[in-house]
LUMTI-37295 format. One record per residue (C-alpha): residue in three letters; z, y negated, x. Coordinates in steps of 0.25 Angstrom, whole numbers, padded with zeros to 4 digits, always signed. Layout:
<recs>
alaZYX
...
</recs>
This chain:
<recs>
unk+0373+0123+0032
unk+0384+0130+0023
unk+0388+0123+0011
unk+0399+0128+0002
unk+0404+0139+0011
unk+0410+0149+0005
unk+0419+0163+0010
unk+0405+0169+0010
unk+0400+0161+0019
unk+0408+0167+0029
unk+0398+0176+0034
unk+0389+0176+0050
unk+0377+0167+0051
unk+0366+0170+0062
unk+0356+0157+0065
unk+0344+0162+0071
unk+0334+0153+0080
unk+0318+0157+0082
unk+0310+0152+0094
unk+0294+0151+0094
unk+0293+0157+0108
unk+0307+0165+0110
unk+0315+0173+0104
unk+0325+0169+0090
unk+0338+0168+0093
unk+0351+0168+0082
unk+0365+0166+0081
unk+0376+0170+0075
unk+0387+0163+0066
unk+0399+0167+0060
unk+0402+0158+0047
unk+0418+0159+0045
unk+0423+0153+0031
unk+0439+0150+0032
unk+0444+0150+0016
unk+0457+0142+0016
unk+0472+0150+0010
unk+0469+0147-0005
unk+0486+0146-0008
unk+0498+0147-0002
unk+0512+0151-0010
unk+0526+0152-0007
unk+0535+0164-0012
unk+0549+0164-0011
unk+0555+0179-0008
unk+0568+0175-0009
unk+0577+0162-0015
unk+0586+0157-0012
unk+0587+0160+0004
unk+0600+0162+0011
unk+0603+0159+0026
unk+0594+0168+0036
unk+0585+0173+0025
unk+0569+0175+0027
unk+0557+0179+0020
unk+0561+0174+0008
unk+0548+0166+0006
unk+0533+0170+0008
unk+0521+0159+0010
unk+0508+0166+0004
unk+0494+0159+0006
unk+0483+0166+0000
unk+0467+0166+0003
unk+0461+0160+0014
unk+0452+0167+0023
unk+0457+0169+0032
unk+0470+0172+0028
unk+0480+0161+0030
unk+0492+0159+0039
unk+0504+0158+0033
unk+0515+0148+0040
unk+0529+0143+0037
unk+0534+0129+0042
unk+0546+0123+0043
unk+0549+0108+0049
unk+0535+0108+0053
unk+0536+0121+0061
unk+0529+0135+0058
unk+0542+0144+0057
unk+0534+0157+0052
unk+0520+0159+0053
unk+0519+0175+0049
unk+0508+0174+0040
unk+0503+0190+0034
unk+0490+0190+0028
unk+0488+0200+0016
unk+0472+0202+0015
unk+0476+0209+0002
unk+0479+0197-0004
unk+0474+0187+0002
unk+0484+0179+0007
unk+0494+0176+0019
unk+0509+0178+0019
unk+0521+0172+0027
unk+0535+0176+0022
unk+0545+0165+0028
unk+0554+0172+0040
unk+0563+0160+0044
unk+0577+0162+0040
unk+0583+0153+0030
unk+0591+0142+0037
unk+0597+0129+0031
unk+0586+0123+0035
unk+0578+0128+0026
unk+0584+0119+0015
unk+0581+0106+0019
unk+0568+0112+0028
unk+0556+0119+0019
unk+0546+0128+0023
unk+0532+0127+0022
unk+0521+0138+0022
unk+0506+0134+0026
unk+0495+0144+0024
unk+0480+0142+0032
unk+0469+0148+0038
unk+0461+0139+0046
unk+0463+0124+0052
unk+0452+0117+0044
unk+0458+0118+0030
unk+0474+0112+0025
unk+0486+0122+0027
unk+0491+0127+0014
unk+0506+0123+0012
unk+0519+0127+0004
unk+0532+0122+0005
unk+0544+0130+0004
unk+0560+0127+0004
unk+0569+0138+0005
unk+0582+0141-0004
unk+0592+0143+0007
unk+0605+0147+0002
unk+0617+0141+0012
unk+0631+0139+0011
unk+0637+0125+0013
unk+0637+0121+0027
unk+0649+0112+0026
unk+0660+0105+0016
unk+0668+0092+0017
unk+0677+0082+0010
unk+0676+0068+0013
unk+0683+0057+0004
unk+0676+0045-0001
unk+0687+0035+0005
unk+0697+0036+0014
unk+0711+0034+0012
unk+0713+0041+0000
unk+0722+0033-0008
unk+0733+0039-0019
unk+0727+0034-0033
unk+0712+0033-0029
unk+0701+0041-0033
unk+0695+0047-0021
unk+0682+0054-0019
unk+0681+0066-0011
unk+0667+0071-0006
unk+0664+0085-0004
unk+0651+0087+0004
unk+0646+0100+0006
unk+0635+0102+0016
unk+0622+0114+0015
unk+0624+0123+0004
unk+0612+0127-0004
unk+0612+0128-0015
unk+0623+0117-0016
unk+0638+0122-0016
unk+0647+0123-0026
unk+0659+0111-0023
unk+0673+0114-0030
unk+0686+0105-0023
unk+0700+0109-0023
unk+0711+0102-0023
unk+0723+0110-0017
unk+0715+0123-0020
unk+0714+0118-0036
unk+0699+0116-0040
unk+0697+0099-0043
unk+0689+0099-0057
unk+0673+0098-0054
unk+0675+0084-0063
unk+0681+0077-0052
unk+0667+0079-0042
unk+0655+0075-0043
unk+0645+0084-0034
unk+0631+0080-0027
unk+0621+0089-0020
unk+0609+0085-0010
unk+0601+0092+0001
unk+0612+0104+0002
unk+0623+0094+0001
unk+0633+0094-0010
unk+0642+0082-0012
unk+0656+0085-0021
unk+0664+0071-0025
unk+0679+0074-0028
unk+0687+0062-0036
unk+0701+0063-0034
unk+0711+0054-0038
unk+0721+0056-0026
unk+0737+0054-0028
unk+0748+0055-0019
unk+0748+0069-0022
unk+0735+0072-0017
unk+0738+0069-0003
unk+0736+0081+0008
unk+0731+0088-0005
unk+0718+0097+0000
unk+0704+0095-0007
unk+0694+0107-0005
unk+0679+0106-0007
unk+0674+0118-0006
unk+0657+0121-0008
unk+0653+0137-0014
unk+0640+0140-0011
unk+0634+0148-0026
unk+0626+0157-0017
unk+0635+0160-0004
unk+0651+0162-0008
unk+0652+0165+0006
unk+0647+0149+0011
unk+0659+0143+0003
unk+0665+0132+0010
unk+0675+0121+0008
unk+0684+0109+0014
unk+0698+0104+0013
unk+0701+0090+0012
unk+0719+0085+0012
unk+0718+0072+0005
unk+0725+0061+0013
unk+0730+0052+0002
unk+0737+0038+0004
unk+0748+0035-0006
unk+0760+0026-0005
unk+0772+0032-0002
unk+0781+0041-0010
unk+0795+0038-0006
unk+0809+0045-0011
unk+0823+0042-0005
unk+0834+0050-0004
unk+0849+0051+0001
unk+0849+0061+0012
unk+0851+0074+0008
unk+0865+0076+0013
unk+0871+0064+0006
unk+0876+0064-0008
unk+0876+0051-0017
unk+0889+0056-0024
unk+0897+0055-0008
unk+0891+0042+0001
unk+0903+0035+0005
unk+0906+0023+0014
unk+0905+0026+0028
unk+0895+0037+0027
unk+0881+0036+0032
unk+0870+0039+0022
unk+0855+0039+0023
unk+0844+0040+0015
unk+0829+0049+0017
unk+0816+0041+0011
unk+0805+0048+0009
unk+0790+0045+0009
unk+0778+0052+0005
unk+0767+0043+0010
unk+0754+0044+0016
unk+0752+0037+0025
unk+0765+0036+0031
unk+0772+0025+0029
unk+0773+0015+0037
unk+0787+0008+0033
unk+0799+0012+0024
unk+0809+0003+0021
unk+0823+0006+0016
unk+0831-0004+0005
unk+0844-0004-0001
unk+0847-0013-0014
unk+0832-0017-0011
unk+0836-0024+0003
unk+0829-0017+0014
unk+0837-0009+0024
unk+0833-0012+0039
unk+0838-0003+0053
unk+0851-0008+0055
unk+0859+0002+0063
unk+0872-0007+0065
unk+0872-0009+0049
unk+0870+0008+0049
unk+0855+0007+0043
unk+0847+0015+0049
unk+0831+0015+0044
unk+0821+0025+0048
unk+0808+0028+0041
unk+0813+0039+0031
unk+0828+0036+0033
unk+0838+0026+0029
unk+0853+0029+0036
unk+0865+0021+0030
unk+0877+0023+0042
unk+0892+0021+0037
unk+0888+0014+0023
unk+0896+0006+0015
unk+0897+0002+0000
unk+0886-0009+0002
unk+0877+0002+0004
unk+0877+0009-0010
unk+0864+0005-0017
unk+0851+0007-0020
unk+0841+0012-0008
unk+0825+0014-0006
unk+0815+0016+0004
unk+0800+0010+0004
unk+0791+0016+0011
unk+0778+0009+0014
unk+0763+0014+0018
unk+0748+0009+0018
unk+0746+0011+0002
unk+0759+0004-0003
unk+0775+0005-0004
unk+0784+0013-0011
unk+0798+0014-0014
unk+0807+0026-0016
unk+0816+0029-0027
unk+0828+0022-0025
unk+0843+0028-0021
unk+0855+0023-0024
unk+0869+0025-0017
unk+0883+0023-0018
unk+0892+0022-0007
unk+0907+0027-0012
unk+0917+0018-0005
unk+0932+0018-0004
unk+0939+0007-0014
unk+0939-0008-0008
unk+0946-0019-0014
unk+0937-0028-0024
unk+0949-0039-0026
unk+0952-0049-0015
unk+0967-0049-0009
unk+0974-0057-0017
unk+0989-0065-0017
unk+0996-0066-0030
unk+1009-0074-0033
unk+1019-0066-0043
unk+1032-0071-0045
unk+1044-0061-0045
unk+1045-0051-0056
unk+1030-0057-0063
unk+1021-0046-0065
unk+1008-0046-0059
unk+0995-0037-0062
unk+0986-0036-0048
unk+0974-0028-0049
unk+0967-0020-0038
unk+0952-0019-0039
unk+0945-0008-0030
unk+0930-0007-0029
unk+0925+0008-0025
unk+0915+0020-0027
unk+0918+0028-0032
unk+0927+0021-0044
unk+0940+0031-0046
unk+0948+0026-0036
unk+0964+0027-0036
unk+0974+0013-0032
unk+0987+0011-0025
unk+0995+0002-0022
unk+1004-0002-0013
unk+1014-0015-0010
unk+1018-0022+0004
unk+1028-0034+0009
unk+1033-0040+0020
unk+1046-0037+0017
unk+1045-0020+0015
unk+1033-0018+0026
unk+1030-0006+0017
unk+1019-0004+0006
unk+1025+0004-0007
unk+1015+0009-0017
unk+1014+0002-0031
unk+1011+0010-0044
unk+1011+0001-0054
unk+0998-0001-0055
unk+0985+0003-0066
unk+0970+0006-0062
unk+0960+0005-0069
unk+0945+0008-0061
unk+0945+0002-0049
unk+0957-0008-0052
unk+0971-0007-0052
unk+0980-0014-0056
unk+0995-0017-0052
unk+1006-0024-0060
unk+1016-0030-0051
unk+1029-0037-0050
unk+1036-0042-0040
unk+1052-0040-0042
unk+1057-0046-0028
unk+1051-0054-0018
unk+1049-0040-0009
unk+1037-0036-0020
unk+1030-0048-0014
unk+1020-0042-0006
unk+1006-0035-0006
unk+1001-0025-0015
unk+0989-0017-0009
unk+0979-0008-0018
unk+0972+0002-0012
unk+0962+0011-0019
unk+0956+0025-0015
unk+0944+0034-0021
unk+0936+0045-0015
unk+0931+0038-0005
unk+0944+0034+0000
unk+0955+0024+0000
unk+0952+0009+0002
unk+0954+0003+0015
unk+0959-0011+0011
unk+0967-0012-0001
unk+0968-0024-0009
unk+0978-0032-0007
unk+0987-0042-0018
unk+0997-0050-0012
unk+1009-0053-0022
unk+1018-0066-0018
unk+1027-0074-0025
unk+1021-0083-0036
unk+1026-0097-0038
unk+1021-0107-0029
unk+1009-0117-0034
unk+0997-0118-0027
unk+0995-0125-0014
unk+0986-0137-0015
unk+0970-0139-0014
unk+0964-0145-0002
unk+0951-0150+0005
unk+0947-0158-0012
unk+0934-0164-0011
unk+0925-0170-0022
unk+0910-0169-0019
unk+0898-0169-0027
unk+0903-0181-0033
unk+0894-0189-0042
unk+0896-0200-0052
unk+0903-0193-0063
unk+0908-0181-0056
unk+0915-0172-0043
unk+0914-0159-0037
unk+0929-0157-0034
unk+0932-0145-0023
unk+0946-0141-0017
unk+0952-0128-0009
unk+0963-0121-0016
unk+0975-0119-0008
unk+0985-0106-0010
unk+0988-0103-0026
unk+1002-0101-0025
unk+1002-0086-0027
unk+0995-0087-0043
unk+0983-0093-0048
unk+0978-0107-0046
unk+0971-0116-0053
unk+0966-0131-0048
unk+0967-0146-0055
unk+0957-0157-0052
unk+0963-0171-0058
unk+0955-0184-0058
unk+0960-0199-0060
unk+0953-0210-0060
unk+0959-0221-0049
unk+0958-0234-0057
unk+0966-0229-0070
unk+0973-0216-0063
unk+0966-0209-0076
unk+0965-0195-0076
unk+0949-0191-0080
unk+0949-0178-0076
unk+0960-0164-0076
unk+0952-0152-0071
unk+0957-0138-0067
unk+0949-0125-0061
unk+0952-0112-0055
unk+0945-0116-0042
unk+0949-0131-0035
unk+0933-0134-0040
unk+0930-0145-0051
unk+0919-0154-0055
unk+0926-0168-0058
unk+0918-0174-0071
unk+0916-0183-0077
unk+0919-0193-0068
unk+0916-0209-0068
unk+0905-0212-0059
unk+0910-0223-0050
unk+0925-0221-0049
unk+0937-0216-0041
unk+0945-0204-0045
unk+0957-0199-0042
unk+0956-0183-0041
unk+0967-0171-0036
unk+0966-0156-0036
unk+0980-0147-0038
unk+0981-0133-0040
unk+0991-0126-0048
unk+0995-0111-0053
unk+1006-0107-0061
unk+1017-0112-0051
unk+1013-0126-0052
unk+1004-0135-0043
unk+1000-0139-0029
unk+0997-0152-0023
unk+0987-0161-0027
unk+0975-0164-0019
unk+0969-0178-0021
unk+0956-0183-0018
unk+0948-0195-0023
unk+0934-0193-0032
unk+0923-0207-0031
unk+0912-0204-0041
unk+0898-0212-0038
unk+0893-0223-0045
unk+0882-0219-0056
unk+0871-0228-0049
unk+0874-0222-0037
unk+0863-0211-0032
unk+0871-0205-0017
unk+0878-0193-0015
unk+0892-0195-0017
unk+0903-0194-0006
unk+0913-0184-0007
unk+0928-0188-0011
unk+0937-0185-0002
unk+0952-0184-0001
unk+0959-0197+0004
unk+0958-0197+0019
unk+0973-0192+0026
unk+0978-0200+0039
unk+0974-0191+0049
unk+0959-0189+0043
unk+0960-0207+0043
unk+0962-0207+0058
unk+0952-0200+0062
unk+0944-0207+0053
unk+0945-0217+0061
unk+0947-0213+0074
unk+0931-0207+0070
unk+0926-0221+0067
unk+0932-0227+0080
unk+0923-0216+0088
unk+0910-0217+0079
unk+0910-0234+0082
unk+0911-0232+0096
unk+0900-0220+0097
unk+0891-0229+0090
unk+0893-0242+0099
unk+0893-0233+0111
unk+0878-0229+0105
unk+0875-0243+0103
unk+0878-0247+0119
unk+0870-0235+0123
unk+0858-0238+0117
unk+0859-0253+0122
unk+0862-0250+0136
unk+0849-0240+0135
unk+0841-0253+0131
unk+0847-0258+0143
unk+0843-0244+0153
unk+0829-0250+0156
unk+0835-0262+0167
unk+0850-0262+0164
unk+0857-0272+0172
unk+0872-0273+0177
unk+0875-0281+0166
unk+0871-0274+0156
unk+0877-0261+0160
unk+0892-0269+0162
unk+0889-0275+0149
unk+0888-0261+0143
unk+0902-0258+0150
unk+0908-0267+0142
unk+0904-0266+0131
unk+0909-0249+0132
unk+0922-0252+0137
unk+0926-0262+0127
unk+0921-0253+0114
unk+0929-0242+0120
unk+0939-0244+0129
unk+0940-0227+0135
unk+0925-0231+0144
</recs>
């Protein structure tokens, strides 16, 4: 029994056994003590590693006896097991011959030392300091759509560089201000965060990331990201570029080009003139389209203020608004008119064109009956777009019509206007069809249709008497055949007439009678109306007969259906009768 073995120990041991009666007999035993590896001890050659590279680390385990083995292990597998022993010194070797891979980042190595299977291994850890380029670059927004006046947040991620890359973006090849990012860096993964504030300018604009390696200038690598920004649309109108403002006319066609920057496309544009939207209309000569608006064979009415709104997923807009004028040839702004001038009176008639453009030249001209021929008048001022013709006729042959025509650069007006001149000096003829309505207890709304004013200038005189005294209460006159009769007596009878009268004297009266109500009275007054004429009593008359024998005819009806369940011969003679004598045509 050994106690407290030692290296010396280790020596051959021979046991011998003696017999009484035969011979002794020995053995021999050899006594091998084992002395563990006293240390192991990694030394990096080389630091850091780049792609391929080996023997840059040596695993030295010293002592022992025997020497130890030397091993390398990686994910639990031996991957180099050529241990040298050095008596010399005393110790074991393994210099690592796997070449560096990616792997190795993430993976470590371990080195174990031993000499025997009774005692622990001897352990050491190792990671290798791979240099390596990035493996890979993106940009990926935060949110999708992008959204003109948002901030957005673009993330760069760049993938298996070591040590971490360098991120720098561009932003249409100019370098974005590091203020802006915010970067992060875990297990060989660096994260760079871009705020950007995106316009309407940014749209299709291209963001670079790009990740430099501080080691390998040769591993750079980047990517491009075109921003795809929504925004409302941008709109602008125009006047098609072969028309001018300074020559649209009448009768010519005109169009106008809308233009819209939107993304997304939009998805309806509407056109308006003078705020009133414009819809297809190809017999009116509108014709809408998307980007275009035609006008065919315009006319003045179209002169105005135009616009087109053009709509998309983020809003409306309008464009800036044109405005055209559409020159036209002078028209006549005064009505035909008839004027009664007696022999050798002066009279002043005055011609009133409306035109674009304004410097528009008159003449004028004179026809009859009697000449069949139009002469040219001179005598005549102008003053814009008026002229004016002083006129007198000397004989009956310069009764007539004087025409006024009127021409600019347009052209000449097709219809000129026309003032007929006939011989003044008959009075007007009289009112007709003179009815009172609205007729309460202290007044009446009096309403008459003028009849022909004699040539000259009418104006129109209501009188109202009282029937019980014949007292005139009230002596009105107007320019129209129009009054409001008041104050009137509520309760009473009047007495009214209507005549008309200009220079040359009067026309025929036209009588009516006006009934006020009574103040306690709360009904809707009857209109007063003009004494019934002979004919208009006939048929008066003639409309009651009808009406009585309707409504007994209604009356034997109804009886003779009380009747229709057993009707007898009597009954139906009786109705006979009773037919035959109410109206003797049965």
């Amino acid at each position: 029994m050994l106690t407290n073995v030692t290296v010396h120990d280790h020596k051959l041991y021979r046991c011998r056994v003696d017999y009484h009666k035969s011979n002794s007999r020995q053995a021999w035993v050899r006594l091998t003590v084992i002395v563990p590896p006293s240390g192991i001890k990694i030394i990096p050659q080389i630091s850091p590693v780049v792609l391929g590279q080996r023997n840059d680390v040596i695993c030295s385990a010293t002592g022992g006896s025997p020497l130890a083995k030397v091993e390398w292990i990686q994910e639990g597998q031996i991957v180099d097991s050529t241990s040298t022993p050095n008596d010399e010194r005393d110790a074991s070797y393994n210099s690592l011959e796997v070449r560096a891979t990616r792997k190795d980042l993430s993976e470590s190595f371990t080195c174990r030392a031993y000499n025997n299977k009774y005692t622990p291994m001897l352990q050491a850890t190792y990671r290798r300091n791979v240099t390596c380029g990035p493996l890979s670059v993106e940009i990926v927004p935060e949110e999708k759509p992008i959204v003109a006046g948002r901030m957005v947040k673009l993330i760069c991620t760049v993938v298996g560089s070591h040590p971490p890359a360098l991120v720098t973006w561009f932003q249409q090849g100019q370098q974005v201000t590091p203020l802006h990012t915010q970067v992060q860096e875990r297990d060989n993964v660096t994260v760079s965060t871009l705020l950007l504030k995106v316009t309407r300018g940014h749209h299709g604009r291209q963001m670079i990331c790009r990740a430099d390696h501080p080691i390998l200038p040769l591993s750079t690598l980047e990517d491009i990201y075109t921003l795809d920004v929504l925004y409302k649309p941008n709109v602008s109108l125009s006047l098609g570029r072969s028309l001018d403002f300074q020559t649209l006319r009448e009768g010519n066609d005109i169009f106008f080009e809308c233009h819209v920057d939107s993304n997304p496309p939009p998805y309806k544009v509407t056109w308006h003139h003078q705020n009133e939207e414009l819809f297809h209309n190809v017999s009116a000569g509108v014709l809408v389209s998307e980007s275009t608006l035609a006008l065919q064979h315009v006319q003045r009415h179209r002169s105005g203020d135009y616009k087109c709104i053009a709509s998309n997923v983020e809003g409306d807009s309008e464009s800036n608004v044109v405005s055209i004028n559409i020159k036209y040839s002078p028209r006549c702004a005064v009505s035909p008119s008839l004027r009664g001038v007696a022999l050798f009176e002066l009279t002043n008639i005055t011609c009133e064109v409306d035109a674009d453009p304004f410097n528009v030249s008159f003449k004028w001209t004179f026809h009859n009956s009697v000449r069949r021929d139009q002469s040219q008048v001179r005598e005549y001022t102008q003053e814009g777009l008026k002229s004016t013709l002083s006129y007198t006729p000397m004989s009956e042959r310069d009764y007539g019509t004087l025409l006024c025509f009127a021409t600019n650069d347009v052209g000449p007006q097709k219809e000129p206007c026309s003032f007929t001149i006939i011989s003044a000096g008959f009075p007007p003829e009289e009112v007709s069809n003179c009815t009172a309505g609205n007729i309460t207890s202290h007044s009446a709304f009096i309403n008459c249709l003028p009849g022909f004013d004699g040539g000259l200038p009418q104006k129109f005189l209501l009188q109202i008497w009282e029937t019980k005294d014949d007292q005139l209460v009230l002596n009105m006159t107007s320019q129209t055949p129009t009054f409001k009769a008041k104050p009137l007596d509520p309760g009473n009878t009047y007495r009214a007439k209507v005549v008309s009268f200009n220079s040359r004297g009067r026309s025929k009266p036209s009588k009516f009678i006006i009934w006020t109500l009574k103040k306690a009275e709360m009904r809707k007054s009857l209109p007063s109306m003009v004494p019934p004429s002979p004919p208009m009593f006939i048929m008066g008359v003639v409309g009651g007969i009808i009406a009585v024998t309707g409504a007994l005819v209604i009356a034997i009806l109804c009886w003779v259906r009380k009747k229709m369940k057993h009707p007898t011969h009597r009954d139906i003679l009786h109705a006979q009768v009773i037919l035959k004598e109410n109206n003797p045509d049965l």
